[in-house]
N, C-alpha and C positions, 0 to 999 in steps of 0.2 A: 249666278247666271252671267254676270258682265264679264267674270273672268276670260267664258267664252271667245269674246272679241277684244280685238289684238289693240296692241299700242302704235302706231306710226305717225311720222314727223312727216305733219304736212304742211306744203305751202302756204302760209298764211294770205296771201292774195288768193287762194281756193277756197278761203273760208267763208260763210254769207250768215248776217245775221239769223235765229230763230225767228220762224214766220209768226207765233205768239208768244212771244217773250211775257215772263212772267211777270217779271220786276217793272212797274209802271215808270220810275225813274231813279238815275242811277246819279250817286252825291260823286259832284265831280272832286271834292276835298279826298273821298272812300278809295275812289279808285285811285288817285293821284296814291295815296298810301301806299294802296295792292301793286300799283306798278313800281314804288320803290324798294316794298318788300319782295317782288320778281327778282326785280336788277338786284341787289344784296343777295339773293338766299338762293333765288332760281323760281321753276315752277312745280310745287310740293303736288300740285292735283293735276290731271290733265285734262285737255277741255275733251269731252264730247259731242259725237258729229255721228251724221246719220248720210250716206252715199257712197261710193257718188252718183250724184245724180245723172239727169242727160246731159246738165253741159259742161259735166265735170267737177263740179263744184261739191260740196259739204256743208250741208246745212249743222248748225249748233245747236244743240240738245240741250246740253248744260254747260255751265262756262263761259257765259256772255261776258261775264267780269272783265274775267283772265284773259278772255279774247283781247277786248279791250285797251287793258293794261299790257300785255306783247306787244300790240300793234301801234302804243304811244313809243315805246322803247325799242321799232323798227326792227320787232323780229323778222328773219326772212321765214322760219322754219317754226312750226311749234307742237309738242308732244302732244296726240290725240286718238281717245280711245274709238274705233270706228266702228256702227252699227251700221249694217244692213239699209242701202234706200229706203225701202217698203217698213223699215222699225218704225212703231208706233211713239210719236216723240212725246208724248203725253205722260204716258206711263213713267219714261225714263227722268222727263224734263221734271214733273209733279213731286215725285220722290227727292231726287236733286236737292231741287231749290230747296222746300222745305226742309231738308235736314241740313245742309250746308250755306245758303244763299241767306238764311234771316231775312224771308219775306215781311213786310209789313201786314197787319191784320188784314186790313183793306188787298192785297194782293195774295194774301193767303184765300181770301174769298173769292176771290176769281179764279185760281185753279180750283176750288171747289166746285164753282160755277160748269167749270169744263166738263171735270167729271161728271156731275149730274145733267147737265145738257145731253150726256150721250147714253143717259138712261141708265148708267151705274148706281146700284144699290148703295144709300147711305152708308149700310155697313163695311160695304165692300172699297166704300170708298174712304172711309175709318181707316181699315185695313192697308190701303193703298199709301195712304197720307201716316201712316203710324201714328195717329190720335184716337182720341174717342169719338163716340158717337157724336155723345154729345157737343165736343167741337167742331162736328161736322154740322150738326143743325144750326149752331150760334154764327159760326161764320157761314153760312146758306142764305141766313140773315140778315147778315152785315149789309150787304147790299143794298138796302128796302131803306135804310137810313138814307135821309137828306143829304143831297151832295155836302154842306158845309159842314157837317158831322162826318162826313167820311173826310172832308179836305185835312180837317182837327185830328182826326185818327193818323194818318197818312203822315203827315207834314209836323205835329208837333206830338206826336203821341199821347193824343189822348186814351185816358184807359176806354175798353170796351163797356164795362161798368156805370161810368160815367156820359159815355155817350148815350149811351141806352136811354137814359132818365134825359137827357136834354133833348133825346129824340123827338120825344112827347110834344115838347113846346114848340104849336104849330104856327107862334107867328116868328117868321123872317128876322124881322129887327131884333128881336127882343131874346131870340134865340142865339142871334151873332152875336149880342154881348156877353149873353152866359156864356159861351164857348172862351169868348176871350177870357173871360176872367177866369175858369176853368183851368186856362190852357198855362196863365200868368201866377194863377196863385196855386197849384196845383189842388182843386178839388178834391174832396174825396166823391165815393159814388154814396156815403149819406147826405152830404152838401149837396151836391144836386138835386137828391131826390126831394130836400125840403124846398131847393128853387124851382122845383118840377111842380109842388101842393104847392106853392107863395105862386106861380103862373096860375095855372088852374084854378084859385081860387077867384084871382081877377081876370080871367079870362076874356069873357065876355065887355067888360070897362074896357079890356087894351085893345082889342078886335077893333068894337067901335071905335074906338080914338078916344071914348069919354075920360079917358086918365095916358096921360104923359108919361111915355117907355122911360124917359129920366125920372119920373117921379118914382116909376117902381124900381127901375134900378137903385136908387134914393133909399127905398125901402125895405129893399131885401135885405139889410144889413141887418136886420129884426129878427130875418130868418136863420141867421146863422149859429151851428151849433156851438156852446161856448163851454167850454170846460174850468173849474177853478185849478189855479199852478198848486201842485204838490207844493211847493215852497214858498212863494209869496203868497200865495190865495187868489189871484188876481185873476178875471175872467178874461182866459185867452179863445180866442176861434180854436177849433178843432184841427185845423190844418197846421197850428202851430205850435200844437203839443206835438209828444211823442208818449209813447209807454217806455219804462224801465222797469226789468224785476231785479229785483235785490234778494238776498238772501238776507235772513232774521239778523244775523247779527251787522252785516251793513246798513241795513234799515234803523236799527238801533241807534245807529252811530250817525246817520243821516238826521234821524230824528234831532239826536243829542244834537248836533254842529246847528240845526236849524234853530233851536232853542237859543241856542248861544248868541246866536247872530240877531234873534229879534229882541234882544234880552235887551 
């Protein structure tokens, strides 16, 4: 269907940002890149715009990036696919970003937002977003998360997984440090979930104040899952294992070399 509408080079002083931009914020490092891979290679995509409008203008569909990056590199002129005023930029912009843009979780959830705001059928908005259902429900969700849990997602990528489980823990303080160390030591979402039962368990103590958020931070070190090292034996946290599989006969040999070495 986009083949429909034509390619032309338009004025870049005629272009105006999109009126809901998807992307919450854009790494000025990301685009410094995008604009030197413009100026080296040229521009591989074109931006799309939807007008003109009444005063002339071109609103951006998709391609805020790219806009961007032209406009640092003082395009006067730049390749753009043109829709229709009255195009619906939702449709276009949704599809877009998500397969090209690498929205964040957290802004993946706000085009979803959109869609279903406007009374779009989950499925149909699966359909629209090319996912499943069911990450259409999960990120429907996202949202309902405490700001500092979306900030974690957003900003340092925390997994969805892992947020989920610290979501739970509703006090403030005690929740900002999980995140951090979450964010620092990279959690898995079974470490959390045992720091999600070690809160819940003393819940009610750190609510009231009867016990000191450093004292459970202190503690939770108890909760952490530990594994023995295939090779020393020695009990590491789970975050700093890894798995390896071997085949029988590297095993063998693994074996053998370990024997040696503690011999």
């Amino acid at each position: 269907m986009q083949s429909a509408f034509p390619f032309v080079e338009v004025e870049l002083g005629k272009l105006r940002p999109p009126t809901d931009q998807h992307r919450e914020s854009i790494n000025p490092e990301r685009l410094g890149a995008l604009a030197d891979s413009i100026a080296a290679e040229g521009l591989h995509q074109p931006i799309g715009v939807r007008g003109p409008l009444e005063d002339g203008t071109y609103e951006i569909v998709w391609g805020h990036r790219r806009y961007l990056a032209v406009r640092s590199l003082r395009w006067l002129n730049v390749p753009c696919r043109i829709f229709p005023a009255d195009y619906d930029p939702l449709l276009a912009r949704g599809s877009e970003n998500l397969q090209r843009e690498q929205l964040n979780p957290v802004e993946e959830a706000h085009v979803v937002q959109l869609y279903l705001a406007r009374g779009i059928a989950r499925t149909e908005v699966a359909r629209l977003c090319r996912r499943s259902t069911s990450w259409v429900d999960q990120r429907a969700q996202l949202l309902k998360l405490p700001p500092d849990v979306l900030d974690a997602i957003r900003e340092h990528g925390l997994p969805l997984a892992v947020a989920e489980q610290l979501a739970d823990v509703d006090h403030e303080p005690y929740r900002r440090s999980l995140l951090y160390d979450a964010v620092q030591h990279g959690a898995t979402a079974s470490v959390a979930a045992l720091w999600r039962q070690h809160y819940l368990a003393d819940r009610d103590r750190i609510v009231t104040n009867t016990i000191k958020i450093e004292q459970i931070i202190a503690d939770r070190e108890k909760y952490r899952l530990m594994y023995p090292c295939d090779w020393c034996n020695e009990a590491t946290p789970y975050e700093g294992t890894r798995t390896v599989r071997l085949c029988t006969d590297c095993d063998t040999q693994l074996q053998a070399a370990k024997t040696a070495a503690t011999a």
